[in-house]
C-alpha positions in Angstrom: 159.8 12.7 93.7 163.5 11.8 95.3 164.7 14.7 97.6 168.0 15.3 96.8 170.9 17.8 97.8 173.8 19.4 95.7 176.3 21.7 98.1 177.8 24.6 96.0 180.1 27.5 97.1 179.5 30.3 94.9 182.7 32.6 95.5 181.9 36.6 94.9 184.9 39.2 96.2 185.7 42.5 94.8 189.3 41.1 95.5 191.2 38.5 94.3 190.1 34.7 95.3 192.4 32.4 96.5 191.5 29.4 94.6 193.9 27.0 96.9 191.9 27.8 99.8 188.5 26.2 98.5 190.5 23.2 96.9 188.8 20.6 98.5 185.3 22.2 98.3 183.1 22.0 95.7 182.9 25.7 94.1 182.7 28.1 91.2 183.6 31.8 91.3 181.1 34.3 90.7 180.9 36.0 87.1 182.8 39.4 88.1 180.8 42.1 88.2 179.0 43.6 90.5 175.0 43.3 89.8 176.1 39.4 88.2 177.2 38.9 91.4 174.5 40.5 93.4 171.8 38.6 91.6 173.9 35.2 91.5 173.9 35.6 95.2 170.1 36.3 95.6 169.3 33.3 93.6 171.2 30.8 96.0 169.4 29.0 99.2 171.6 30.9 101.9 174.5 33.5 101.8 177.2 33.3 104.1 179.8 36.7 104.3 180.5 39.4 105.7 178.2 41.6 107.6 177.7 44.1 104.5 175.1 46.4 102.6 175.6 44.3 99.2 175.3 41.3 101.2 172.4 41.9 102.3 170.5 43.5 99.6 171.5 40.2 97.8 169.5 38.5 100.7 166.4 41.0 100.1 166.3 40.0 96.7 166.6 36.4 96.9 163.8 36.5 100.3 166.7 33.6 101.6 169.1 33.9 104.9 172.1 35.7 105.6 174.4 34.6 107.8 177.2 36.9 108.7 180.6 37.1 110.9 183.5 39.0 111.3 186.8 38.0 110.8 188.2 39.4 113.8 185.2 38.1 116.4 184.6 34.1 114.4 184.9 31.4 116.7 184.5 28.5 114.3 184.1 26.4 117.7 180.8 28.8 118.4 177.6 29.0 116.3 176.9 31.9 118.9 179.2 34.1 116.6 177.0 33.2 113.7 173.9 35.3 113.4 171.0 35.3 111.0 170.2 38.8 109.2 
């Protein structure tokens, strides 16, 4: 069997998205509610978000990493701001 790899940014907010910001990314935007969303999340490889309850409970679910950061402490330059949950 070929090993293969398909990158996919599944976009979940409780606030409005800002499609022009993932323009150049390949991405959908989660369904809208909140369990769709929740178990969307939990059936991907990895999440990556803010350090949050629903976060990781999606995690829990899906037994898969979380990486988290906060907007006010993320060095893009420094994977020593990224941490695994």
């Amino acid at each position: 069997m070929a090993a293969w790899t398909v990158l996919l940014f599944i976009i979940c907010s409780d606030g409005p998205i800002d499609e022009a910001v993932f323009h150049d990314l390949p991405y959908v935007k989660g369904l809208g509610t909140e369990i769709e969303d929740l178990f969307t999340l939990a059936a991907t490889d990895v999440i990556i978000g803010a350090h949050s309850t629903y976060g990781t409970l999606a995690a829990y679910f899906g037994n898969i990493p979380f990486y988290t950061f906060s907007r006010e402490h993320m060095n893009w330059e420094s994977p020593d701001n990224i941490f695994l949950m």
